[in-house]
N, C-alpha and C positions, 0 to 999 in steps of 0.2 A: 504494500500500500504506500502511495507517495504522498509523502507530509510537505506541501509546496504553502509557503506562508503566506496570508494574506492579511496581517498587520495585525496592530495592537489595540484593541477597545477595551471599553470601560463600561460593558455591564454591567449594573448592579453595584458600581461607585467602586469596582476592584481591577486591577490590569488581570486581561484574557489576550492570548493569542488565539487568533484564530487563524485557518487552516482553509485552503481551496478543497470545494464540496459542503462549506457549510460547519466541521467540525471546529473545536473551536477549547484551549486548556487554560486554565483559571490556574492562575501563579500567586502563589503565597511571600512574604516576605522572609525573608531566613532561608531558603528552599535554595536548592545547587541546581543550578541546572547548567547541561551543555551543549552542545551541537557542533554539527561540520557541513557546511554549507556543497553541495553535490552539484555539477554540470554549468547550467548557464541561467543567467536570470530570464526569465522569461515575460512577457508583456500579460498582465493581467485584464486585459478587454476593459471593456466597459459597460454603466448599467447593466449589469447581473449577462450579460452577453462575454464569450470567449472572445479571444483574439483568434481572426481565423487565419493569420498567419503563425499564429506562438511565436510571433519576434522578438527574438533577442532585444535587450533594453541597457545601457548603460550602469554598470556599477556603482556608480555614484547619484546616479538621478534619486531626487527623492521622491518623484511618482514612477511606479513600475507599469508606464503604458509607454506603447510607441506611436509615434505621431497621429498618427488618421485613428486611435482610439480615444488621445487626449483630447483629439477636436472633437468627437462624436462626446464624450463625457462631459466637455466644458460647454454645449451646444445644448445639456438640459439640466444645465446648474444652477441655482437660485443665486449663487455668488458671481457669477457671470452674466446677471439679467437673463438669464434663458428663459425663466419663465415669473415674468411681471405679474401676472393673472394670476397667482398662485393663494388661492380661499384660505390660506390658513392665517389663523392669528401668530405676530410672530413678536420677540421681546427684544429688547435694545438693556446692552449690559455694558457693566467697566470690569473687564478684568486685572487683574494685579499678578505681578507675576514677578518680584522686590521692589527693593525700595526704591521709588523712583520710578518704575518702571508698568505704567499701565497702560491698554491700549479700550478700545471700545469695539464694537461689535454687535452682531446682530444673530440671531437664531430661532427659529421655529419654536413656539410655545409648548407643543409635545414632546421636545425633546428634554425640557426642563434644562438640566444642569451638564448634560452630557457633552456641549459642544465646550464647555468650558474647563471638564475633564481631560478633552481632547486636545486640548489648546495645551495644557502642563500651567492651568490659572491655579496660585497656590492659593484665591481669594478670587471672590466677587462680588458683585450686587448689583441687581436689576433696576433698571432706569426708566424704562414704560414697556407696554404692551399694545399692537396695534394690528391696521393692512399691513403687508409685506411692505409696500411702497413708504407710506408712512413712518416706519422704522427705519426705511434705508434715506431717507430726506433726513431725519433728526441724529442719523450718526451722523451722517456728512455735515450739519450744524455742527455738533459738537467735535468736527475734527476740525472743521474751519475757527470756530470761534475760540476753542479752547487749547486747540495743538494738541487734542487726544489723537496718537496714530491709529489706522486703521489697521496697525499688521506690525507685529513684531518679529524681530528675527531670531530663530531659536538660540542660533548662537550665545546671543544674549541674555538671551533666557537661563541657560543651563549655566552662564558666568554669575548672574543675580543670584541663581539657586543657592549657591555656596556660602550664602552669607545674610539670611535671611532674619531680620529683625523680629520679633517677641507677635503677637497676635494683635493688641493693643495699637502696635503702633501699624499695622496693616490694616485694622477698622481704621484708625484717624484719617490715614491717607488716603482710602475709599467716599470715605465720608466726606472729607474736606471738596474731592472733586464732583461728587454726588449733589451737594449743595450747590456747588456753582454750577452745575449743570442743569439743574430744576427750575432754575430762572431764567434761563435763555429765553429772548424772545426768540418765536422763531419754529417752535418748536410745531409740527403736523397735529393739524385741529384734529385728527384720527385718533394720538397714539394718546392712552392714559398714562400718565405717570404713577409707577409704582413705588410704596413706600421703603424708606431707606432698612436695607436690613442685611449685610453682610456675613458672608458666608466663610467659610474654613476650610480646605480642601488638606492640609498638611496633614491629617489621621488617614483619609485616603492614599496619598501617597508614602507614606512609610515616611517623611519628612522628620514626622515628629519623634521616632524611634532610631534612624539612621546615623545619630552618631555615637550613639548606646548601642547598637547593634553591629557597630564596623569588625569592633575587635572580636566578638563575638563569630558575627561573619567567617571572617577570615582562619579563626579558631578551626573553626569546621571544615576546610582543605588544611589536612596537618601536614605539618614537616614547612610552613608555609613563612615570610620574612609577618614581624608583626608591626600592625598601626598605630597611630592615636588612638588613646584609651577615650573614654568617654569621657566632653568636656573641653577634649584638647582639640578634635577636629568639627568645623563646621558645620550644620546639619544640613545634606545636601552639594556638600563638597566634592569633587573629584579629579582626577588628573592625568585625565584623558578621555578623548571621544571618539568611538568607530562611527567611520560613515561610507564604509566599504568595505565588502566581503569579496571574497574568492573562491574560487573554486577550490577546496579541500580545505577551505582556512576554518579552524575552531575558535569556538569563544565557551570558555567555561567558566563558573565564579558562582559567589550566592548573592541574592540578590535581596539588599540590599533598600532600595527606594524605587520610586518609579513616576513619571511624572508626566503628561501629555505620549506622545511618541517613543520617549525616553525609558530604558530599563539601566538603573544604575548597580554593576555586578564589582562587589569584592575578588577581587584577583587570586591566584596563586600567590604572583610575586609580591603583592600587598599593597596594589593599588587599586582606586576603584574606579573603574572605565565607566562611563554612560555612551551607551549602545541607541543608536538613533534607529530604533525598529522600522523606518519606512524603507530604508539599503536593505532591511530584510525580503520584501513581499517581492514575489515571484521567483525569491529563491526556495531548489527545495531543502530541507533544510534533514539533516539524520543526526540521532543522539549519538552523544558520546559519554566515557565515563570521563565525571567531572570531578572526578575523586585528587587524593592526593599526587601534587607533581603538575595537576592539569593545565597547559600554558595556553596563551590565547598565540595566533598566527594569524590573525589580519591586521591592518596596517591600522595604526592607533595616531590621533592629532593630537595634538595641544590643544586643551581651550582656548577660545578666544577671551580677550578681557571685557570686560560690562562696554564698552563702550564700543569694542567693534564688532565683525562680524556682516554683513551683508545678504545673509541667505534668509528669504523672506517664509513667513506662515502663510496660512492661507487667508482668503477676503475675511471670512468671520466660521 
């Protein structure tokens, strides 16, 4: 049976990999896991359609489609205007993702919380409810008026992670912009504004245990170099990031935190890589023993620092 990846979601508020065919493994934090990525990546089609070429797809792309699938997916996206006309009531949010660092967005009303799961927002709070159109008029307000960006780049995301301020001061910084946002004139006679109420996503992501759990982590591949005890490393810190796989390359470790796209794994040698799950999808992927000794073999970056970085998220 062929285990070919098709990324990482957040059912039910926990990181699941899911799997082409629909199957789909729910990861714990503490848990070892391993693999060795097999053959070639291959283009995952679009709207629930195969690629009827199975095109080979770039190792680095962060979408696993090849061109004439990207155009046919982007062609009936709600983030793309594909479809204006779209009945559903939809909510206008700020996400927070450190200090400093928040962008705004927009998401279907049924999806509740999940696009902001998706996003790796270690905080949010919603800012009204509306038409589709109406939401997308009142973010564009508040990127014009207030310098809220529409898209943040993970890069920077996963540099802020490392150094994340107390809960406290993550409501203030919600709130402070939440207020000045409720007064815009300007704003679509459509959308209601919802009341101020900030949310937590750090228990979700293993945030809040990750740096009480490194050394612990690490413990569990024996014979292994040891970390920062609890205290001494950041919650959410790491130091290094895969965003390319190869053919036969393994990645084993325990895992540690996990946050949008992101699975943050304790190493052998005792470092903790964040692994950017979307270089995973369209590879197939086979287990390996992640046991002691177990070395990673794909090519590892350097963070970037908070402030650069260039590789964008998606519209919302």
């Amino acid at each position: 049976m062929e285990w070919r990846c098709a990324g990482l979601g957040w059912p039910g508020g926990g990181p699941v990999l899911r799997w082409a065919g629909g199957r789909s493994s729910a990861l714990a934090y503490g848990r070892v896991i391993g693999f060795r990525a097999v053959g070639e990546r291959r283009c995952v089609g679009a709207r629930g359609n195969p690629c009827p070429l199975r095109a080979v797809v770039p190792a680095r792309a962060t979408q696993a489609r090849c061109p004439e699938c990207a155009r046919l997916d982007r062609a009936f996206s709600v983030a793309a205007d594909g479809v204006p006309d779209d009945p559903r009531p939809y909510r206008v949010y700020l996400a927070w993702f450190g200090a400093g660092l928040l962008k705004v967005g927009i998401t279907a009303e049924e999806r509740g919380a999940m696009r902001l799961l998706e996003q790796g927002a270690v905080a949010f709070c919603w800012l009204g409810r509306g038409p589709l159109m109406a939401a997308r008029r009142t973010e564009e307000l508040l990127r014009a008026a207030l310098g809220v960006p529409d898209r943040v780049p993970y890069a920077r995301k996963r540099a802020v992670r490392g150094a994340l301020p107390g809960w406290a001061e993550r409501a203030r910084e919600l709130e402070g912009l939440y207020r000045r946002a409720v007064v815009l004139e300007g704003w679509a006679e459509a959308l209601e504004r919802v009341e101020f109420e900030a949310v937590d996503h750090s228990a979700e992501f293993g945030l809040a245990e990750a740096a009480s759990g490194l050394r612990e982590g690490v413990r569990g591949l024996e014979g292994v170099q040891a970390v920062s005890g609890p205290g001494e490393r950041a919650r959410g810190a790491a130091d290094g990031v895969v965003r390319e796989v190869v053919d036969g390359g393994v990645l084993a470790g325990r895992l540690v935190a996990a946050a949008g796209p992101d699975l943050h794994l304790a190493v052998a040698d005792g470092r903790v890589l964040v692994v950017d799950t979307r270089v995973l999808v369209g590879w197939q992927l086979a287990g390996v023993d992640a046991g002691p000794g177990a070395e990673v073999t794909v090519p590892v970056e350097a963070l970037v620092s908070a402030g650069g970085g260039s590789e964008q998220d998606g519209l919302f």
